[in-house]
DOBA-922718 format. One record per atom (N, C-alpha, C, O, CB): residue in three letters; x, y, z. Coordinates in steps of 0.1 Angstrom, whole numbers, padded with zeros to 4 digits, always signed. Glycine has a CB too. Example, Ala and Ser with C-alpha at 12.3 -4.5 7.8 and 13.67 -1.06 7.14 Angstrom:
BEGIN
Ala+0132-0057+0078Ala+0123-0045+0078Ala+0132-0033+0078Ala+0142-0033+0085Ala+0113-0045+0090Ser+0128-0022+0071Ser+0137-0011+0071Ser+0129+0000+0079Ser+0134+0011+0080Ser+0141-0006+0057
! end
This chain:
BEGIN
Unk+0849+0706+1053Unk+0850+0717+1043Unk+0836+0723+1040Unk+0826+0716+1042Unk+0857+0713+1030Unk+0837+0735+1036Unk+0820+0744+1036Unk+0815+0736+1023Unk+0823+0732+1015Unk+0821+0765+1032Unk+0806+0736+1022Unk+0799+0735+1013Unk+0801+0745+1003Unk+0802+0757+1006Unk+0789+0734+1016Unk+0801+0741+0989Unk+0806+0761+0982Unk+0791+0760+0968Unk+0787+0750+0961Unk+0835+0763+0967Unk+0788+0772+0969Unk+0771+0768+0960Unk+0782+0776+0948Unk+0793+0781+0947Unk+0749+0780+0966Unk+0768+0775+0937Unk+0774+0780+0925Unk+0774+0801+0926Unk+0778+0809+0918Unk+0763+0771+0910Unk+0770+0803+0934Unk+0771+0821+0931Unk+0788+0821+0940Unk+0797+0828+0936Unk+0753+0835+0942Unk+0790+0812+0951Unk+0801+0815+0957Unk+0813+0814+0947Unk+0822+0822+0946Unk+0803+0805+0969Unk+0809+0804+0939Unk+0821+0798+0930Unk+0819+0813+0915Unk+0826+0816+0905Unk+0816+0774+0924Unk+0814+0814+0917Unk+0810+0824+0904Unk+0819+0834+0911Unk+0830+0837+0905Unk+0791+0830+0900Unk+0816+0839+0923Unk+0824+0852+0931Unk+0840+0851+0930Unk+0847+0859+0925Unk+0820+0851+0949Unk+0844+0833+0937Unk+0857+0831+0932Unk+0861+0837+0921Unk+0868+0848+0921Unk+0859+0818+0929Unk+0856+0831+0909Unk+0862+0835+0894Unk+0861+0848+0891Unk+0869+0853+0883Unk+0853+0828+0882Unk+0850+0858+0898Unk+0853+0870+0896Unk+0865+0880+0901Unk+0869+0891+0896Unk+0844+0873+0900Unk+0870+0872+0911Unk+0881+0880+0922Unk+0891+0874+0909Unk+0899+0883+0906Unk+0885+0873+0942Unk+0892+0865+0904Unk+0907+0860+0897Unk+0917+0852+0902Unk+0917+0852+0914Unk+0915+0869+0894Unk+0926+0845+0896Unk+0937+0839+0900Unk+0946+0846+0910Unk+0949+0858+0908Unk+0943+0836+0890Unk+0949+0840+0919Unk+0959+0846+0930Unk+0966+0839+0938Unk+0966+0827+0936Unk+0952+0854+0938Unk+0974+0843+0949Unk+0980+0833+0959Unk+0974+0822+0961Unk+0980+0812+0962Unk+0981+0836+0971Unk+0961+0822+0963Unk+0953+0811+0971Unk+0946+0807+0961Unk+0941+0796+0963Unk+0943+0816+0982Unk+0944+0813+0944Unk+0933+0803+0935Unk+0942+0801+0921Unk+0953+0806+0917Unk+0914+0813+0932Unk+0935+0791+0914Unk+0943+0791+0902Unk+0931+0783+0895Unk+0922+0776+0900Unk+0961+0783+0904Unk+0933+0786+0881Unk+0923+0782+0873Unk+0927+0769+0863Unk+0938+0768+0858Unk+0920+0793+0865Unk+0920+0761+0862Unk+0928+0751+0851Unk+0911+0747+0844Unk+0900+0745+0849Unk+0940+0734+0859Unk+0918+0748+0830Unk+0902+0742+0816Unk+0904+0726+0822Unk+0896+0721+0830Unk+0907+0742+0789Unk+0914+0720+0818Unk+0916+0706+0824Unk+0932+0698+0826Unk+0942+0700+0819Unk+0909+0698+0814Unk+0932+0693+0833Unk+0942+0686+0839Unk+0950+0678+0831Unk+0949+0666+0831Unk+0937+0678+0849Unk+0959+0686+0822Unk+0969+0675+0810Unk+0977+0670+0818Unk+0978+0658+0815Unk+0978+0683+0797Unk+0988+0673+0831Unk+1002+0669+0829Unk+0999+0668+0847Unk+0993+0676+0854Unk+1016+0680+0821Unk+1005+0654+0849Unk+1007+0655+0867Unk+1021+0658+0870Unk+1026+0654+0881Unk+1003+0640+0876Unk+1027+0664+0862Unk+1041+0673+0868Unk+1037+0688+0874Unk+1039+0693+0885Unk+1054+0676+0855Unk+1029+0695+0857Unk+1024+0707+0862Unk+1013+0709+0871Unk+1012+0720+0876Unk+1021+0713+0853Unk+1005+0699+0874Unk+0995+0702+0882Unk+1004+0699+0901Unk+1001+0704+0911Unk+0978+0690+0876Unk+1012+0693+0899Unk+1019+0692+0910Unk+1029+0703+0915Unk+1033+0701+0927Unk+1025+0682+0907Unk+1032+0712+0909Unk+1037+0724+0912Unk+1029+0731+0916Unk+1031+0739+0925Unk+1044+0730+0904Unk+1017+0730+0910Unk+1005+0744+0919Unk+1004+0740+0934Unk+1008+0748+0943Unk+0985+0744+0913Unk+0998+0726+0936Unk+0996+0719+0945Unk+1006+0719+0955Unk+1000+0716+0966Unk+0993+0708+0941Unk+1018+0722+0956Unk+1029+0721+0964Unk+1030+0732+0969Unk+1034+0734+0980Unk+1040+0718+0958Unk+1026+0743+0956Unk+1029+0756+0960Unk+1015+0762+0971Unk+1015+0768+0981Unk+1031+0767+0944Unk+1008+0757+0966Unk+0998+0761+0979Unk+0998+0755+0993Unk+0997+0763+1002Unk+0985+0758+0977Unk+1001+0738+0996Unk+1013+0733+1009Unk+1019+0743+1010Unk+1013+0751+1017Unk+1023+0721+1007Unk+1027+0747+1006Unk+1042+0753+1011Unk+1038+0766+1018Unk+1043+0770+1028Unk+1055+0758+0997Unk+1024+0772+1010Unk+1021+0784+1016Unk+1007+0787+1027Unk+1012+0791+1037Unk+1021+0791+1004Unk+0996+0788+1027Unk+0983+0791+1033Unk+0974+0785+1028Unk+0962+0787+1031Unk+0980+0804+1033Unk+0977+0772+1015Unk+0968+0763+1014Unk+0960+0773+1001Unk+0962+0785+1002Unk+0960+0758+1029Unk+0952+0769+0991Unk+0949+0772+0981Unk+0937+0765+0973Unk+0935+0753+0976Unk+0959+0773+0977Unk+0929+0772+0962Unk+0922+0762+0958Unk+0923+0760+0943Unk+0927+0770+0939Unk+0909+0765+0963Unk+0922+0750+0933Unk+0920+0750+0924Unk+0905+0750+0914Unk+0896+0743+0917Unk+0928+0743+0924Unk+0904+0755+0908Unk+0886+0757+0898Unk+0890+0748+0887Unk+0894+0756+0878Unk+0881+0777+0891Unk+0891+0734+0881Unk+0889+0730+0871Unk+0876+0732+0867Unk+0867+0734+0875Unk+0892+0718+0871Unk+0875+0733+0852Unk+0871+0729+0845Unk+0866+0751+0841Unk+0856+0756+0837Unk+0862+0715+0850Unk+0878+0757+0846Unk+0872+0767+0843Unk+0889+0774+0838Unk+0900+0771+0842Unk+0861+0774+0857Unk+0881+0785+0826Unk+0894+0786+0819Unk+0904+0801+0823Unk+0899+0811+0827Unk+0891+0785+0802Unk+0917+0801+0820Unk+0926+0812+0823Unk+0915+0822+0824Unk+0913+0823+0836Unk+0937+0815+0811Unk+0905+0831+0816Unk+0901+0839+0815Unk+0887+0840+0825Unk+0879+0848+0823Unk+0903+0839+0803Unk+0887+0832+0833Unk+0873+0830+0841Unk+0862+0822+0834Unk+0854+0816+0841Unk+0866+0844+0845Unk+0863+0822+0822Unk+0854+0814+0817Unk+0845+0801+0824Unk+0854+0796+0832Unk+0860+0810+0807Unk+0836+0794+0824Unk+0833+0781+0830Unk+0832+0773+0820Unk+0821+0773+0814Unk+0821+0781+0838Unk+0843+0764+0815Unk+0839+0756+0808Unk+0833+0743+0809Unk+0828+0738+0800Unk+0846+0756+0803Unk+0833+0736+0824Unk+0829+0725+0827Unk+0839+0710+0828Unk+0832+0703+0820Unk+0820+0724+0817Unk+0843+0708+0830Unk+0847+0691+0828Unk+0841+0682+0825Unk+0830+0677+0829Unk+0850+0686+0837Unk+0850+0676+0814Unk+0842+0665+0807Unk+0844+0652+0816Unk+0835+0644+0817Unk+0849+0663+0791Unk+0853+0650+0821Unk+0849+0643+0829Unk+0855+0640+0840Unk+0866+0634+0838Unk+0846+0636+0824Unk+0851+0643+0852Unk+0853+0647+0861Unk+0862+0638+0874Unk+0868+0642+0883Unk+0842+0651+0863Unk+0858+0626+0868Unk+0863+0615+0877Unk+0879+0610+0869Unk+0888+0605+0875Unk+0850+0601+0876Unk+0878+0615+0856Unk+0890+0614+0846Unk+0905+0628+0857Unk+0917+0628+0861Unk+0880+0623+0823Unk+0893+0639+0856Unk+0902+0649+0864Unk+0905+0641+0879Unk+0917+0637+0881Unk+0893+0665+0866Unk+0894+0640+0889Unk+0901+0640+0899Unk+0913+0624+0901Unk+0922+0624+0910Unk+0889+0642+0909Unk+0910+0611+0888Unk+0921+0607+0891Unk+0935+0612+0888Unk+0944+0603+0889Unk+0920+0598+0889Unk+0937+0621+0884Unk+0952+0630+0879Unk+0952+0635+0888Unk+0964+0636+0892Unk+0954+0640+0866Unk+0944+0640+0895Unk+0950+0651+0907Unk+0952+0642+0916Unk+0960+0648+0923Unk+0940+0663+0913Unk+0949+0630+0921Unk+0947+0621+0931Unk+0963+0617+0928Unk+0972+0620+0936Unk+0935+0609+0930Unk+0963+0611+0919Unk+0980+0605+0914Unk+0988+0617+0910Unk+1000+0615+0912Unk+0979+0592+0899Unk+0986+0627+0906Unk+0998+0635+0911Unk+1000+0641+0921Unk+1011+0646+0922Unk+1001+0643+0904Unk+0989+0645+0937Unk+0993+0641+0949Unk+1001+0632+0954Unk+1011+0634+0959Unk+0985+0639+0955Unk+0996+0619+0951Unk+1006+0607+0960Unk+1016+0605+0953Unk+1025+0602+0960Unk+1001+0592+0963Unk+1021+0605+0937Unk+1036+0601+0933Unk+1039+0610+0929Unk+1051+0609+0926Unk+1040+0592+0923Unk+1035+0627+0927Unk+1041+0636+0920Unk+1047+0645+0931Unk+1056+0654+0930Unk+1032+0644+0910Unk+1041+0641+0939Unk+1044+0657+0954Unk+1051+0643+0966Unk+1049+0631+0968Unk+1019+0668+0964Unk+1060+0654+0973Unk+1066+0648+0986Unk+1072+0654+0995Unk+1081+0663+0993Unk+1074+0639+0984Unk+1065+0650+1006Unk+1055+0646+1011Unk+1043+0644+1007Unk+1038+0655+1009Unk+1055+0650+1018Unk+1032+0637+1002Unk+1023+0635+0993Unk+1012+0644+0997Unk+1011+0646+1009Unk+1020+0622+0992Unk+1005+0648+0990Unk+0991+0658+0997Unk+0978+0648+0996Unk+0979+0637+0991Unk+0987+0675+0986Unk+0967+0653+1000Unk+0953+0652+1000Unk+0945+0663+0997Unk+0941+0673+1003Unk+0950+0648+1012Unk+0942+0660+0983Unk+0934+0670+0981Unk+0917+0667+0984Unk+0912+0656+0987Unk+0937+0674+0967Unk+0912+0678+0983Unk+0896+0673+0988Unk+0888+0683+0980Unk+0887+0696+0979Unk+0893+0675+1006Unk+0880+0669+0973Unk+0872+0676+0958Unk+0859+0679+0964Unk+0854+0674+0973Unk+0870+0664+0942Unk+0853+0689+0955Unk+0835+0692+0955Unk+0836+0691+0942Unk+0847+0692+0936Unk+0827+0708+0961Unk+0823+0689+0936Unk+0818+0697+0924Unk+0801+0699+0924Unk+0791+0693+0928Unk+0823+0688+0910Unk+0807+0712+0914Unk+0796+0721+0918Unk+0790+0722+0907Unk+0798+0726+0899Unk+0799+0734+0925Unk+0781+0721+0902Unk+0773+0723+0893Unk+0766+0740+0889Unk+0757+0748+0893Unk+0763+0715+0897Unk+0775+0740+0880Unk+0772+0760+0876Unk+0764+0755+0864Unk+0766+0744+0858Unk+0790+0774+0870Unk+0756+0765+0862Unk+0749+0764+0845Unk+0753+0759+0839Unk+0761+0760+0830Unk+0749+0773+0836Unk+0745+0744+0844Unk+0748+0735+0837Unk+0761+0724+0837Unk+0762+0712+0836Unk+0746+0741+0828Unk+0770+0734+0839Unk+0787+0718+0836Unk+0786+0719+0854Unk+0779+0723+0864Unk+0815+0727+0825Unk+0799+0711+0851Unk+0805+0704+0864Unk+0814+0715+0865Unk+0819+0718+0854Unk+0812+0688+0863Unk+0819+0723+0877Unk+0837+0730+0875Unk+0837+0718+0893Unk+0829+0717+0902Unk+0841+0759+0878Unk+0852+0713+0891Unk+0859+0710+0904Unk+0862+0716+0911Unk+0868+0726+0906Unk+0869+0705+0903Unk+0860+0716+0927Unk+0869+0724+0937Unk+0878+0715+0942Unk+0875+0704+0948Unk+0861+0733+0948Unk+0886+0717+0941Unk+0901+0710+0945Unk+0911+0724+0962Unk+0917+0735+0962Unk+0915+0711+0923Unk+0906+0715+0969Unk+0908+0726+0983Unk+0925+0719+0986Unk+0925+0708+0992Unk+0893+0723+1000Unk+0933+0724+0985Unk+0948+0721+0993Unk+0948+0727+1005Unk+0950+0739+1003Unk+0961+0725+0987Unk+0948+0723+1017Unk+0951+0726+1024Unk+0966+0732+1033Unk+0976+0726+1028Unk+0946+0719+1025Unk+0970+0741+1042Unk+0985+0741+1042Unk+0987+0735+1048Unk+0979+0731+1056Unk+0991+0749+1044Unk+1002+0731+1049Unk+1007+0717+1052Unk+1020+0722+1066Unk+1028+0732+1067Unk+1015+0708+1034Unk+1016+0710+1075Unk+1023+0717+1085Unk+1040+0704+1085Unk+1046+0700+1095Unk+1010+0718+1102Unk+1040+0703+1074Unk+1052+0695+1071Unk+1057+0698+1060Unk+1061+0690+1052Unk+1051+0682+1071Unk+1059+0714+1058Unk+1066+0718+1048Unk+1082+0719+1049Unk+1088+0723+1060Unk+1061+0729+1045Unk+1088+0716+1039Unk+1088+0723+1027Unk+1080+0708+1019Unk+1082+0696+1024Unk+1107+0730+1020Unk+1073+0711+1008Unk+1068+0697+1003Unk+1075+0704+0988Unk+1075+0716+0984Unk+1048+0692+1005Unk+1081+0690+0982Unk+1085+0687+0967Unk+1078+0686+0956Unk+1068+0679+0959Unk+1091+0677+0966Unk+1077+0689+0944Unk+1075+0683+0932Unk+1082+0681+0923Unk+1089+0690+0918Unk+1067+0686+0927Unk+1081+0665+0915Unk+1086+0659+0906Unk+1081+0663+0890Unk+1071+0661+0883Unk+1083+0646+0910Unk+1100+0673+0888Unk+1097+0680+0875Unk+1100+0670+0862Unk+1101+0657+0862Unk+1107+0694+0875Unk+1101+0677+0853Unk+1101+0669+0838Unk+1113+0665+0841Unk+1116+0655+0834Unk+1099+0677+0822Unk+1121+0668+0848Unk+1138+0666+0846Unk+1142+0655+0854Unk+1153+0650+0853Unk+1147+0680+0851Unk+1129+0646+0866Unk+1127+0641+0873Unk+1136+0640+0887Unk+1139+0631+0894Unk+1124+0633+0866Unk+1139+0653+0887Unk+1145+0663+0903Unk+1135+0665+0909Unk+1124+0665+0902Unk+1152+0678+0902Unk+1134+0668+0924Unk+1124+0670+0932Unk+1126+0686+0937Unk+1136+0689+0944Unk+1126+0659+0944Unk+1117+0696+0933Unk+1119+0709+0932Unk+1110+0714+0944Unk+1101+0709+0950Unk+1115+0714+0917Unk+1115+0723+0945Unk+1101+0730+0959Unk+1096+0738+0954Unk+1101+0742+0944Unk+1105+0738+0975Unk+1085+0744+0957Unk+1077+0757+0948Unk+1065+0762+0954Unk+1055+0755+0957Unk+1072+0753+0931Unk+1068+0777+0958Unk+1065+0785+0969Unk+1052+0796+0956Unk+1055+0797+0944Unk+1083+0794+0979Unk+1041+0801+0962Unk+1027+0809+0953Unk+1034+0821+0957Unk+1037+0826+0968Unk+1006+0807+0961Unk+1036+0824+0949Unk+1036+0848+0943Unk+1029+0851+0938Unk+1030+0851+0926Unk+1046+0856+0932Unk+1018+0856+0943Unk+1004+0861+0933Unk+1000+0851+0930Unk+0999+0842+0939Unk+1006+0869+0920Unk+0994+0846+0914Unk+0992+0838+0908Unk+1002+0830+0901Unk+1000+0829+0888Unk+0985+0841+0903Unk+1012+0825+0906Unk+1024+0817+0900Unk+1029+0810+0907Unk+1034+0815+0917Unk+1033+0822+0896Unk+1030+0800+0904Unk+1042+0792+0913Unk+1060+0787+0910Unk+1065+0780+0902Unk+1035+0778+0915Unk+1064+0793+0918Unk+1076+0798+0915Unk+1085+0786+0919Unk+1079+0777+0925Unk+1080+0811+0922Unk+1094+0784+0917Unk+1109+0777+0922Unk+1114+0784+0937Unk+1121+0794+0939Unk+1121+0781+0909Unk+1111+0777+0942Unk+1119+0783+0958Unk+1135+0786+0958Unk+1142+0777+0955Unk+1117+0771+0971Unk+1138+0795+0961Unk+1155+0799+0962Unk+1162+0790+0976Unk+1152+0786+0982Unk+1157+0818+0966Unk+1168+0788+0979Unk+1176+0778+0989Unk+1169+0786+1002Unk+1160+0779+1008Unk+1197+0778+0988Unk+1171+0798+1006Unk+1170+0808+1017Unk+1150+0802+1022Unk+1146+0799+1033Unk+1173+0829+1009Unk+1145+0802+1010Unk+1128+0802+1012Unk+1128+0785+1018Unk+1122+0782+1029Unk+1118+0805+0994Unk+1135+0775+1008Unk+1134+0761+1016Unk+1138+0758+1029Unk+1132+0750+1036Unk+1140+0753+1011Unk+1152+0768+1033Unk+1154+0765+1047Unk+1146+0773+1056Unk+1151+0770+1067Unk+1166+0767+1051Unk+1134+0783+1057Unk+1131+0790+1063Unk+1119+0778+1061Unk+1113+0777+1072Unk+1132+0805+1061Unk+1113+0768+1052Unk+1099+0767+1053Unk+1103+0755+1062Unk+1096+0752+1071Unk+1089+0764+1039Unk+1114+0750+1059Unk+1123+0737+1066Unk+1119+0742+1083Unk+1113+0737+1092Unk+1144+0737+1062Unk+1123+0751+1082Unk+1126+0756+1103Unk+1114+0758+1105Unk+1112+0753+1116Unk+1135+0773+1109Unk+1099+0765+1097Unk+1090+0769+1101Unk+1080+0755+1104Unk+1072+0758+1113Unk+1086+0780+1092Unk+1079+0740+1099Unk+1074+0734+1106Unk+1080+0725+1113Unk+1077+0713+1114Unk+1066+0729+1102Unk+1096+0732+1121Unk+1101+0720+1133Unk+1095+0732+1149Unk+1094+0745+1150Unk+1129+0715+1132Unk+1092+0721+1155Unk+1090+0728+1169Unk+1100+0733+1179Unk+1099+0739+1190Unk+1083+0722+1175Unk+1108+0728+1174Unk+1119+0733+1187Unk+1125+0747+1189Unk+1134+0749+1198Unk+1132+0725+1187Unk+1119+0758+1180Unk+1122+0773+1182Unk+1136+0773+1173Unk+1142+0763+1169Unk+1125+0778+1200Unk+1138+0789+1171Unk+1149+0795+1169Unk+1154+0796+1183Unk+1148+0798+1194Unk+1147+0807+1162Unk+1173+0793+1180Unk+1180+0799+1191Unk+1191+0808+1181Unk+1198+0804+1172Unk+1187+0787+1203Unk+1187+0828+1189Unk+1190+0833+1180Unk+1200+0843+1190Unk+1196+0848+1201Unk+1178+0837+1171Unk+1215+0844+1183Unk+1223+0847+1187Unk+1225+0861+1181Unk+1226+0863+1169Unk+1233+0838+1186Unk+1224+0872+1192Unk+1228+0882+1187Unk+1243+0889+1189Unk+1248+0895+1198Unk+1218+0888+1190Unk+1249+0885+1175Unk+1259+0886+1176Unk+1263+0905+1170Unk+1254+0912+1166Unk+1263+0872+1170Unk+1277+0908+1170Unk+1273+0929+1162Unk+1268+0924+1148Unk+1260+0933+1143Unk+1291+0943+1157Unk+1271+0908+1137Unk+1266+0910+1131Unk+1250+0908+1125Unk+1247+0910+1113Unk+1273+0906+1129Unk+1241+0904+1137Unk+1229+0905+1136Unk+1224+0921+1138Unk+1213+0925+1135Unk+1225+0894+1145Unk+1233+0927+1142Unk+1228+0940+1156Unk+1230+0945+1138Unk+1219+0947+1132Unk+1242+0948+1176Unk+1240+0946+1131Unk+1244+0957+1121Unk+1231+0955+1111Unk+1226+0964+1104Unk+1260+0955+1112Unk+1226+0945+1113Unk+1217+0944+1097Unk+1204+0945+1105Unk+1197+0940+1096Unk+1217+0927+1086Unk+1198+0947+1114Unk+1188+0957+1122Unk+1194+0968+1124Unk+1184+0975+1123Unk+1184+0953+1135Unk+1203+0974+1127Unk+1206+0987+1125Unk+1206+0996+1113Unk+1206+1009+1112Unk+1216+0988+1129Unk+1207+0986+1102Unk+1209+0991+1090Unk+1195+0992+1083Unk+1192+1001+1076Unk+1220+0982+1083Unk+1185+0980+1086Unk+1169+0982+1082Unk+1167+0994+1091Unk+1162+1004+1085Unk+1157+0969+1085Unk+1168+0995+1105Unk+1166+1009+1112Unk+1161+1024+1098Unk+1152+1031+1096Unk+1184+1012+1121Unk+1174+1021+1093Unk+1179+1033+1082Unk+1176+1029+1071Unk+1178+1037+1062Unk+1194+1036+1080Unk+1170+1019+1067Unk+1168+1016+1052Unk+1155+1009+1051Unk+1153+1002+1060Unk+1181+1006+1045Unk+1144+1010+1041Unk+1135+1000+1043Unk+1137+0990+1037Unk+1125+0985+1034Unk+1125+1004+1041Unk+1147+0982+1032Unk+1152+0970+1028Unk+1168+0964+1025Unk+1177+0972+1022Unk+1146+0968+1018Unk+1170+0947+1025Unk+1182+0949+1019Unk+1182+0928+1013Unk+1174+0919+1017Unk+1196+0957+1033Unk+1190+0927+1006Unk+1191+0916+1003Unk+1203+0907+1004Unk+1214+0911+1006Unk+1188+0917+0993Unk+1199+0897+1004Unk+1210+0885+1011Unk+1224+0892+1002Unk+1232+0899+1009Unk+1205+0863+1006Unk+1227+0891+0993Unk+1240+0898+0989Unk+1244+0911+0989Unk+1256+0915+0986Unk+1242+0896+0977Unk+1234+0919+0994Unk+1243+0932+0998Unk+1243+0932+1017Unk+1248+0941+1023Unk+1235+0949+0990Unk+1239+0924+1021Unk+1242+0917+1034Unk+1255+0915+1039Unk+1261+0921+1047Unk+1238+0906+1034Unk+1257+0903+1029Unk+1273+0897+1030Unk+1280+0907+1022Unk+1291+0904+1022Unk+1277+0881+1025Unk+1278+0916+1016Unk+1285+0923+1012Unk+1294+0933+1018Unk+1306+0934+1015Unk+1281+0926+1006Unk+1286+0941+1027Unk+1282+0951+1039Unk+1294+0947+1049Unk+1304+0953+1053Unk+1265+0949+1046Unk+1289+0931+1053Unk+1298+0925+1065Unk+1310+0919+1062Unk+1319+0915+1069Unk+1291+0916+1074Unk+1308+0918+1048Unk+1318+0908+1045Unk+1319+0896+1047Unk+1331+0892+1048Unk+1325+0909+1049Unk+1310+0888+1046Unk+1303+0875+1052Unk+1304+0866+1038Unk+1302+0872+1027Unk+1285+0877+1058Unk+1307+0852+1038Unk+1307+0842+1029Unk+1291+0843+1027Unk+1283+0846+1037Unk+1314+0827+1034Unk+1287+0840+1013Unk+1272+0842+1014Unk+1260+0830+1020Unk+1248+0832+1019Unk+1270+0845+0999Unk+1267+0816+1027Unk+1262+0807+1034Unk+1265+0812+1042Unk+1253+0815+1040Unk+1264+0796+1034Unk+1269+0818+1052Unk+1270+0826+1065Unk+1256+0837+1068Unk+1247+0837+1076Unk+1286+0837+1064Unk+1260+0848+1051Unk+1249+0856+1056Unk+1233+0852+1053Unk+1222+0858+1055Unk+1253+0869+1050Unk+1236+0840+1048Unk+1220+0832+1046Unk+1212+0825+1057Unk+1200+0823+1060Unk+1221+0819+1038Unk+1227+0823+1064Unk+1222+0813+1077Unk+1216+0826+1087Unk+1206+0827+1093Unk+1238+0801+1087Unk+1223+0832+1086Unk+1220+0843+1097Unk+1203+0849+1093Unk+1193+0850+1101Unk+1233+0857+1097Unk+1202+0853+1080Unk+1190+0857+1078Unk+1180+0842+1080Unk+1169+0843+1086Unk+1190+0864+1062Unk+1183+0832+1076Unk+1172+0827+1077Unk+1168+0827+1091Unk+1157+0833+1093Unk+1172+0815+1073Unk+1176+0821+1103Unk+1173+0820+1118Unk+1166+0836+1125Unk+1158+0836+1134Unk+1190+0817+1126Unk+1170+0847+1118Unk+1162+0861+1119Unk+1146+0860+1116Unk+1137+0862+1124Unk+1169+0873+1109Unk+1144+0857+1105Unk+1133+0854+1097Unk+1125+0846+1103Unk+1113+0850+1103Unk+1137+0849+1085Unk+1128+0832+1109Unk+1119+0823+1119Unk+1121+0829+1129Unk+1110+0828+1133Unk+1122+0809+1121Unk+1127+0834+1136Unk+1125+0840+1152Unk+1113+0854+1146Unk+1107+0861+1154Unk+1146+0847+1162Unk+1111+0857+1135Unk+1099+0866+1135Unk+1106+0880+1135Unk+1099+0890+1137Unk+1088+0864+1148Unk+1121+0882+1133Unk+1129+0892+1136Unk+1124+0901+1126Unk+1117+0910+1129Unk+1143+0889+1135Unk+1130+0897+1111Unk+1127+0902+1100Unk+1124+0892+1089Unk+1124+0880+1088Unk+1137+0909+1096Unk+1120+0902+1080Unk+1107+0894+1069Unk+1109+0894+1057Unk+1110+0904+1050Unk+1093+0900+1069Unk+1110+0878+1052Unk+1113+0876+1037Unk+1108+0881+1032Unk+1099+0884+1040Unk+1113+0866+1030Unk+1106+0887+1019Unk+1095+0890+1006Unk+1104+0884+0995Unk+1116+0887+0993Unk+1089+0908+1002Unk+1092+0872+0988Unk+1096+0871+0979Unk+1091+0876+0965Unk+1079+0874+0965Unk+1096+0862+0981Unk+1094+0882+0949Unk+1084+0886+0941Unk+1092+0879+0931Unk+1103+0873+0933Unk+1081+0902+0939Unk+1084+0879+0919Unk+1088+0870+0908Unk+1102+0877+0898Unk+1103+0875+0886Unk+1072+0867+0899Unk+1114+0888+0908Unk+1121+0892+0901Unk+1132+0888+0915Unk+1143+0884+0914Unk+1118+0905+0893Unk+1126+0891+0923Unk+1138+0892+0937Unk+1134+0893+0950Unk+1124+0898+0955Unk+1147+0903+0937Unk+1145+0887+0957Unk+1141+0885+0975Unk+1151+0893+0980Unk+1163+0895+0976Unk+1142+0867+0983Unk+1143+0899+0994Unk+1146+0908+1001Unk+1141+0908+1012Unk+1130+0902+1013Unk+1143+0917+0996Unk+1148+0913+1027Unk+1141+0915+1034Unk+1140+0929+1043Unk+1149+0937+1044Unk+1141+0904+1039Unk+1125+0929+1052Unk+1127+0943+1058Unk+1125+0939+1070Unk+1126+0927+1073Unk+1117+0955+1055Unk+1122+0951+1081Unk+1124+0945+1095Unk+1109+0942+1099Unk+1099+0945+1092Unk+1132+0957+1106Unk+1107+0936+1109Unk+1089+0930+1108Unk+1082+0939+1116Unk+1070+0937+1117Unk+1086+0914+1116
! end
């Protein structure tokens, strides 16, 4: 991992929270810190900035070895498949802020263990980590097995590329709606589209959809 100096880490905090960063003052709960962590696995890998607050602020960590064992133990019992995270700390004016680098994980979908003590999946939208919908787990499911899509084009694949042809989107229920499809039918079909690179999920923090790629 790069070495990261303190103007780099200053630059971070200036860009803001996003897909790839997230801010935490300090590490209270290894449920919540385990949903960020999962959500960056699941996605392009991500970093976390302890000891620095919602608002960019640098507050420092008090103590640092206190943080990284919470993040250490909510990797290995809170997340599953378990992660490795990989700390720096960097010395800004004065405090300590943590870099906590997640890497993406090529054995996704990876879980975290919520308050309810269910094993949840949870995919980064911007700066949030969301609850994965069934459609997103089986697509992250297919996206690290190697043995390919085998993708059948059947008229009902042909109609919902003919129909993005004409539309710039549509969603799993007006799908099966369209064809008339049980809505595990028209899920399965989109997902196997979606890993062959056919067409393309978007997920946002109100609704999923997809367009043609």
């Amino acid at each position: 991992m790069n070495s990261f100096r303190p103007h780099h880490i200053k630059q971070l905090i200036f860009e803001g929270e996003g897909v790839s960063l997230d801010f935490k003052k300090t590490i209270t709960s290894c449920e919540k810190i385990a949903k960020t962590m999962v959500s960056f696995a699941n996605n392009k890998g991500g970093r976390l900035l302890v000891g620095v607050a919602d608002n960019g602020e640098i507050k420092g960590c008090k103590s640092e070895e206190e943080e990284k064992y919470m993040l250490t133990k909510a990797a290995t019992f809170f997340c599953r498949p378990a992660l490795e995270p990989i700390f720096e700390e960097i010395y800004i004016d004065n405090k300590v802020v943590l870099l906590v680098d997640i890497r993406e994980s090529d054995s996704k979908p990876h879980y975290a263990l919520g308050d309810d003590k269910k094993w949840w999946v949870y995919i980064r939208v911007k700066d949030k980590s969301l609850l994965a919908s069934k459609i997103v787990v089986d697509v992250l499911k297919g996206s690290s097995r190697d043995e390919g899509v085998f993708i059948e084009y059947s008229s009902k694949e042909k109609a919902l590329l003919e129909y993005l042809d004409e539309n710039e989107r549509i969603t799993s229920k007006e799908y099966g709606k369209i064809l008339n499809l049980s809505r595990r039918r028209a899920q399965r079909i989109l997902v196997n589209l979606v890993l062959s690179g056919v067409i393309r999920l978007h997920t946002t923090e109100k609704e999923e959809y997809y367009t043609a790629s």
